[in-house]
C-alpha positions as CSV (number, residue, x, y, z in Angstrom):
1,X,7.9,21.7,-13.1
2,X,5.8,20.7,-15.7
3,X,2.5,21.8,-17.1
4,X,-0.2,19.3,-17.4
5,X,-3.5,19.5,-19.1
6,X,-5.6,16.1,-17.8
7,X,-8.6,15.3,-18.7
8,X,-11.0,13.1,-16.8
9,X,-14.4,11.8,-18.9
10,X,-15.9,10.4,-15.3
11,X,-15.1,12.3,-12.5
12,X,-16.0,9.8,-9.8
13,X,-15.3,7.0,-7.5
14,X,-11.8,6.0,-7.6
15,X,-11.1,8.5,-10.5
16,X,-12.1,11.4,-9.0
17,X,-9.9,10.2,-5.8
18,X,-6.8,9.5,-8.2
19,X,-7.3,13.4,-9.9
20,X,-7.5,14.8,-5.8
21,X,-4.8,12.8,-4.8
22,X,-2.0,13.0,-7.4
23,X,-2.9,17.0,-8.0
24,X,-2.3,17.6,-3.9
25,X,1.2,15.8,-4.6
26,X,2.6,16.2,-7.7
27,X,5.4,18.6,-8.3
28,X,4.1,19.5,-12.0
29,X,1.1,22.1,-11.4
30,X,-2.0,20.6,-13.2
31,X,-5.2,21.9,-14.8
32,X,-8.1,19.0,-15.2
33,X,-11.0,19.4,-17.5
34,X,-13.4,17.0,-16.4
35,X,-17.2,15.5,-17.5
36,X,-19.6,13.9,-14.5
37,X,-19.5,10.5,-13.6
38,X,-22.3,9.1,-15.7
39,X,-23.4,7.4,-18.7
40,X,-20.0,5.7,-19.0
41,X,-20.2,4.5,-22.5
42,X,-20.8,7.9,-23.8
43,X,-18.4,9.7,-22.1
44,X,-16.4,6.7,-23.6
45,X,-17.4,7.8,-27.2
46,X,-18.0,11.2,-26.9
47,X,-16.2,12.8,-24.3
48,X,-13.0,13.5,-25.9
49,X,-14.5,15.6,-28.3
50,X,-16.9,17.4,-25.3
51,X,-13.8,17.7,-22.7
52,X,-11.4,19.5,-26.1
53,X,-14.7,22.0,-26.7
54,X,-14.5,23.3,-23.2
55,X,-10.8,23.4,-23.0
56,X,-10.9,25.8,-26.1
57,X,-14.0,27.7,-23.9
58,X,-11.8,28.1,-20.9
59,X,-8.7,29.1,-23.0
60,X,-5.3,28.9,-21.5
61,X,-1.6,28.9,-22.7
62,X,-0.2,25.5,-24.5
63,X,0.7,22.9,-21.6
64,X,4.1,20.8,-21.7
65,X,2.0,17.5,-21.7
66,X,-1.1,15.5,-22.0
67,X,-2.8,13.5,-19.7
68,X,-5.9,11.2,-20.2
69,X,-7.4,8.3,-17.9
70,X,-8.6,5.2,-19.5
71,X,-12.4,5.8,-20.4
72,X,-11.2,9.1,-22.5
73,X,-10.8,7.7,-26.6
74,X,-7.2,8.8,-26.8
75,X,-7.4,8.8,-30.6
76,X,-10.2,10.8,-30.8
77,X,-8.7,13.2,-28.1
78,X,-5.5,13.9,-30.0
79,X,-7.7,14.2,-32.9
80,X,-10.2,16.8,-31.8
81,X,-6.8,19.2,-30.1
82,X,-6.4,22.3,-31.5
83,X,-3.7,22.5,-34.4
84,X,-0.1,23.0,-33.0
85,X,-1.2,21.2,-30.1
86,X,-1.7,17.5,-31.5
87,X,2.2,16.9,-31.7
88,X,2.4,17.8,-27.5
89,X,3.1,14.1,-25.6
90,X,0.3,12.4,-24.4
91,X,0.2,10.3,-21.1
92,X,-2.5,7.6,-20.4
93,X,-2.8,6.3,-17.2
94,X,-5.3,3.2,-17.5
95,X,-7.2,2.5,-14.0
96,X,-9.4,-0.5,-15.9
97,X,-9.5,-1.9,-19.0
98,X,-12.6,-2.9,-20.7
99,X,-10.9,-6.1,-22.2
100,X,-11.3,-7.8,-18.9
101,X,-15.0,-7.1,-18.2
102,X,-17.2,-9.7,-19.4
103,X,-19.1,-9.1,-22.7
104,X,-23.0,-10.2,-23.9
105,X,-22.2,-9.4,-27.6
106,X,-19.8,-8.6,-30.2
107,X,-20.8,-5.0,-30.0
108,X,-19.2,-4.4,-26.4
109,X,-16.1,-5.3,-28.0
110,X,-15.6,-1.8,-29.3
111,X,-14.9,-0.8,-26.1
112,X,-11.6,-3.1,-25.7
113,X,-10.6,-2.1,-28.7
114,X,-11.1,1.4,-28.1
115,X,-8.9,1.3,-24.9
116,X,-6.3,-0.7,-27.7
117,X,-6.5,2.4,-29.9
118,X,-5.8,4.2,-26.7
119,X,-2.7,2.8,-25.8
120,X,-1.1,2.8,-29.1
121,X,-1.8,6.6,-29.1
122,X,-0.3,7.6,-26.5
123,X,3.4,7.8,-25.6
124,X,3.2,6.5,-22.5
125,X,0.6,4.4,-20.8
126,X,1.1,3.9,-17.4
127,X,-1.4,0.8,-15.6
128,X,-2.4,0.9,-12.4
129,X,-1.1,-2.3,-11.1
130,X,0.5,-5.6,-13.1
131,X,-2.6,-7.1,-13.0
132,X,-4.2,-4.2,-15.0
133,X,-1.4,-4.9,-17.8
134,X,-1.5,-8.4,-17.7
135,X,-5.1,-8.7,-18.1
136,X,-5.4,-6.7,-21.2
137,X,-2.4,-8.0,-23.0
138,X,-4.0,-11.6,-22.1
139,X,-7.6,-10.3,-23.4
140,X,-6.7,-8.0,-26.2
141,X,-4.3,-10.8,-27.8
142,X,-7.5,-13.4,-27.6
143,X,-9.7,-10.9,-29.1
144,X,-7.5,-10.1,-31.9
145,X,-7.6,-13.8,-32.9
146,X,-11.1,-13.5,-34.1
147,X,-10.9,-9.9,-36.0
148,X,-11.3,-10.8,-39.6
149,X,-8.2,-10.5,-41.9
150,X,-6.7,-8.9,-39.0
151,X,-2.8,-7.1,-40.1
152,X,-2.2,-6.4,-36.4
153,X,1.1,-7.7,-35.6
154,X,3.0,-8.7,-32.7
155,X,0.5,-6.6,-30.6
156,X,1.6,-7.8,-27.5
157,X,5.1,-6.4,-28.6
158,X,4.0,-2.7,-29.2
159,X,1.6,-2.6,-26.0
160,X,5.0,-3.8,-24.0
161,X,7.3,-1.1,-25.7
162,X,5.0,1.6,-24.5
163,X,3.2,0.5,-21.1
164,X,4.5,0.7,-17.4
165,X,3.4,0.0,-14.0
166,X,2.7,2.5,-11.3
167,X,-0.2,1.5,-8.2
168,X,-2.3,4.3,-7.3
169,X,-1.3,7.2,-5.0
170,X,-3.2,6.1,-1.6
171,X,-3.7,9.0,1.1
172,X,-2.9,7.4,4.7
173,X,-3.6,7.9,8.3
174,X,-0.8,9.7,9.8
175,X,1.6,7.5,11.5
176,X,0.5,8.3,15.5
177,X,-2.9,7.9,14.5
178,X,-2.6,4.5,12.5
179,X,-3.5,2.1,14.5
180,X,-2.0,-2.0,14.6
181,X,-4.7,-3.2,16.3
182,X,-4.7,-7.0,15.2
183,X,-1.3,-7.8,18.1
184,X,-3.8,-10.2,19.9
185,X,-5.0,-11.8,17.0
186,X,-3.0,-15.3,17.1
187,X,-4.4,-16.2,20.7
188,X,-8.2,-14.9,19.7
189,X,-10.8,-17.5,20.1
190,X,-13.7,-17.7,18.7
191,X,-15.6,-17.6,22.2
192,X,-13.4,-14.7,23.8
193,X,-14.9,-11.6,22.0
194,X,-15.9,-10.2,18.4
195,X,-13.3,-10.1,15.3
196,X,-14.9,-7.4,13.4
197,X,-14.8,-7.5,9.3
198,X,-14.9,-4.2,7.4
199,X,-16.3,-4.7,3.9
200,X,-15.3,-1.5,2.1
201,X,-16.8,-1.5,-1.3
202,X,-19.2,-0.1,-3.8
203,X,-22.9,-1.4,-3.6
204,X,-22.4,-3.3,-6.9
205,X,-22.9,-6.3,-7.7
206,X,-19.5,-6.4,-9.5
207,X,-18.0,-6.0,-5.7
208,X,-19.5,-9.9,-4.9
209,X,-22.7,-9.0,-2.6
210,X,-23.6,-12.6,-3.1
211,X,-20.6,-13.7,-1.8
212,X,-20.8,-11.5,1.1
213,X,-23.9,-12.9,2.0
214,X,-22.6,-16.3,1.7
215,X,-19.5,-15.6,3.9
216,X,-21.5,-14.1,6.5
217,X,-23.9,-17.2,6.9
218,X,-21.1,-19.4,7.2
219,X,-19.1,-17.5,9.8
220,X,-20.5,-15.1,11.9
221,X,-21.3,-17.3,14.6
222,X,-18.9,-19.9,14.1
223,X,-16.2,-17.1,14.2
224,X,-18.1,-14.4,16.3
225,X,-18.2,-11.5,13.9
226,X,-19.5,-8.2,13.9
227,X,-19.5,-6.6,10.4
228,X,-18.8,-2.5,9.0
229,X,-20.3,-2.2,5.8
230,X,-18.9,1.2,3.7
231,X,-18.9,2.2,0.2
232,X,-21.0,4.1,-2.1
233,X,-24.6,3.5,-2.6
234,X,-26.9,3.5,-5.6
235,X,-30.7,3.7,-6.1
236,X,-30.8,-0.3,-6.9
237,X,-28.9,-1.8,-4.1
238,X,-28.1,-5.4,-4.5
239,X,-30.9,-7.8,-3.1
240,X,-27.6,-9.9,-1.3
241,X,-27.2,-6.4,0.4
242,X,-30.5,-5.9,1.2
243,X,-30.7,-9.4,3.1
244,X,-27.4,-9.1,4.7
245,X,-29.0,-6.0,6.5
246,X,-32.3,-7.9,7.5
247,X,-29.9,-10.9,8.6
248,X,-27.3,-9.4,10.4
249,X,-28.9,-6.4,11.7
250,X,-27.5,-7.6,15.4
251,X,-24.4,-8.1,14.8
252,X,-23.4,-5.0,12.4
253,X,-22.0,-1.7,13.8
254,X,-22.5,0.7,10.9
255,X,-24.0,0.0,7.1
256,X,-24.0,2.7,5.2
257,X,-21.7,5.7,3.2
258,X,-19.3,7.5,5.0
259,X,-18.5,10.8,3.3
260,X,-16.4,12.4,5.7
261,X,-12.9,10.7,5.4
262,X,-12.1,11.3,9.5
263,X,-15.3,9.2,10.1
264,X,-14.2,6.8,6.6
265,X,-10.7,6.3,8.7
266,X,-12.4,6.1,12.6
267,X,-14.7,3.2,11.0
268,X,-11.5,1.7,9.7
269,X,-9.5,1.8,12.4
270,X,-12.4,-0.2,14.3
271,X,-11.9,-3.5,11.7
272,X,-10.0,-6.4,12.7
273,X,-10.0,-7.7,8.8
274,X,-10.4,-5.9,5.3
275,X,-12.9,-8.3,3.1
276,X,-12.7,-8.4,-0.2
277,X,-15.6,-10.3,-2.5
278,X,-15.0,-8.9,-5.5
279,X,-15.4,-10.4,-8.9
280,X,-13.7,-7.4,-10.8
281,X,-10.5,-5.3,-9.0
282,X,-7.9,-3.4,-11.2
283,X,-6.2,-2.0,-8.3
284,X,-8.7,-1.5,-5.0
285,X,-8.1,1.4,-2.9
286,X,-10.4,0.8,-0.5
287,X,-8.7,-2.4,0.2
288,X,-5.2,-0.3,0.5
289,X,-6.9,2.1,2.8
290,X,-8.0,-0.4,5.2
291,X,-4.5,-2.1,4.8
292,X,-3.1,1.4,5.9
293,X,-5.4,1.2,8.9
294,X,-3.5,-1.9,10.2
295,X,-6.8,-4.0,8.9
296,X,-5.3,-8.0,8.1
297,X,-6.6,-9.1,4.7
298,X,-9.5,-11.5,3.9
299,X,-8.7,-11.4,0.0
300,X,-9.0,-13.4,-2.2
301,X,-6.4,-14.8,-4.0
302,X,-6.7,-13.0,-7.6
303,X,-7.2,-10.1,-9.7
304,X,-4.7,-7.5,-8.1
305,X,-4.7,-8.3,-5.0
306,X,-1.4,-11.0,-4.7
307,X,0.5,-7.8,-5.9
308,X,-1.1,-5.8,-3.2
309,X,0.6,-8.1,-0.3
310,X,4.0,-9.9,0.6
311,X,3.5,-14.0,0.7
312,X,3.5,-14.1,3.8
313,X,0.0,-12.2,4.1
314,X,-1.6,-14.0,1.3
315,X,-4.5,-16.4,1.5
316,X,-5.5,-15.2,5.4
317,X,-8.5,-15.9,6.9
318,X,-10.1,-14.7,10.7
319,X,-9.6,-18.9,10.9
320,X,-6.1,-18.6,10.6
321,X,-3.6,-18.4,13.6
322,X,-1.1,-16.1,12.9
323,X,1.7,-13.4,14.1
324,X,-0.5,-10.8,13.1
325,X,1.6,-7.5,14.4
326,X,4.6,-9.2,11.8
327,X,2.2,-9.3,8.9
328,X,0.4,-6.1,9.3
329,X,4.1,-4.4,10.0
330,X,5.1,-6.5,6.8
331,X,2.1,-5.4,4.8
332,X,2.5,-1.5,5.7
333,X,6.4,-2.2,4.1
334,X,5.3,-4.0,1.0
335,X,2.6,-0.9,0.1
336,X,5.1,1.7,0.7
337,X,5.1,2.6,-3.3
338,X,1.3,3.0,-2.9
339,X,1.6,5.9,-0.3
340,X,0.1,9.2,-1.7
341,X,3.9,10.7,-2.0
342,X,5.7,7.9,-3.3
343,X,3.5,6.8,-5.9
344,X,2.9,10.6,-6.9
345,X,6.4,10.8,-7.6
346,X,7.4,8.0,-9.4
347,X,4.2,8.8,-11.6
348,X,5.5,12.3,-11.5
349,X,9.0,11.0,-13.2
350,X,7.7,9.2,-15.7
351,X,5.8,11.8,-16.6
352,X,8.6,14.4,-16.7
353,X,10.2,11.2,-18.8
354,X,7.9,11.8,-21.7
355,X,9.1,16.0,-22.3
């Protein structure tokens, strides 16, 4: 068993999930110094040097590792360690990559190429799904192109030589309580009774609230769909949201956060289909989660999401006719390497394959 010192600059969201999840798990004992989950872009810049001044506070023996999450500045962590400990192996595990977010101006571009510094800092950078790694190779490569007397070369090469893949570790319902609950599905008409659609994301409008919207208008009556809307909520909520509530107030059976995760999972288990709208997904546990819950996928077909599910489960709609108890049993098979123990311990190996 390995010791780990991690260190998480926004404690949050699906990065606060990740650091709960793999530290229940893991067979290496870990110790996280962590920052809230605010003011992204300055935890970015500054939180490596915050997170090492309250390590030293806290004290503590020298670990066997590093490990740092993608908006920690990997350079300037190793940099700020005390001496003796800048030599210890450091792991990144990248759940975004700012490379693939849109930019307005050439100064958000420090951000990508922070992340690049990042990776070729550390001795091991695991991604959170191939779509992750693809994306940034694809964007970092581009954006290279246009640095000025740029002696870079073959980046693509050295991002390859020390980059893996390893999807998130997703806690589960058990088995008896998991629930298959689409067997009817391919002799459902639309006149019979309600398909419901769980839409499981953050109130963003990087989630696709727009497209929600749109979606609803153009199939709850058609289809007869009732509608669970989860996911965390912020102080400007989307105006798409905000109609979709005023629209659809008849036909939806909760809107709202859940934060226990018995309700999260009894609200789950009530979906017929997981929606997805997204414009930006690296990975998307929620999605998984609602996969695990025996939910058929309404995805769409890009970002991470192909990787999430077999062919045969790909491009489904509530309009489809399909053998849903094959593709939901074919789905739960395909994610096995996300389940919480699994993926733990493969990330747990490579890990171990750094000492």
């Amino acid at each position: 068993m390995a010791s780990i010192l991690a260190f998480e600059s926004f404690d949050g969201g699906s990065h606060r999930q990740f650091r709960e999840t793999i530290t229940r798990h893991s067979s290496h004992d870990w110790t996280w110094i962590t920052r809230p989950p605010r003011a992204w872009k300055w935890r970015m810049a500054i939180g490596a040097q915050e997170m090492v001044d309250e390590m030293v506070k806290q004290g503590g023996s020298k670990p066997d590792c590093i490990f740092a999450t993608s908006l920690v500045d990997v350079a300037a962590l190793r940099s700020a360690l005390p001496r003796g400990w800048r030599d210890l192996p450091i792991i990144l595990y990248m759940h975004e990559n700012q490379v693939a977010y849109p930019t307005d101006d050439a100064r958000d571009a420090s951000f990508a190429l922070t992340n690049l510094q990042s990776v070729l800092t550390a001795d091991l950078t695991i991604f959170n799904s191939k779509w992750n790694f693809d994306s940034f190779i694809e964007g970092i490569t581009s954006l290279l192109e246009h640095a000025h007397d740029c002696t870079l070369g073959d980046i693509e090469q050295r991002i390859r030589e020390v980059s893996t893949v390893s999807w998130v570790p997703v806690e589960s319902p058990e088995e008896d309580s998991r629930v298959l609950h689409n067997s009817d599905m391919s002799g459902r008409k639309k006149d019979a009774y309600p398909t419901t659609i769980v839409w499981p994301h953050r109130w963003e409008h990087d989630k696709g609230p727009d497209e929600l919207l749109k979606l609803a208008r153009k199939y709850t009556k058609e289809l007869n769909l009732r509608w669970i809307i989860l996911g965390e909520q912020f102080k400007q909520v989307p105006d798409a949201l905000v109609q979709f509530g005023n629209e659809f107030r008849s036909q939806i059976d909760h809107m709202g956060y859940v934060d226990s995760q018995g309700e999260y999972w009894k609200w789950l288990h009530k979906a017929d289909w997981v929606l997805s709208t997204a414009k930006h997904e690296f990975f998307g546990i929620a999605v998984v989660e609602a996969l695990f819950a025996g939910c058929l996928p309404w995805l769409p077909e890009k970002l991470s999401y192909p990787e999430l599910l077999p062919a045969c489960a790909r491009g489904l709609t509530p309009e489809t006719v399909i053998d849903s108890e094959l593709i939901t049993q074919n789905i739960q098979d395909h994610l096995f390497m996300a389940r919480a123990e699994p993926a733990t311990q493969r990330i747990d190996t490579l890990l171990a394959s750094t000492l």
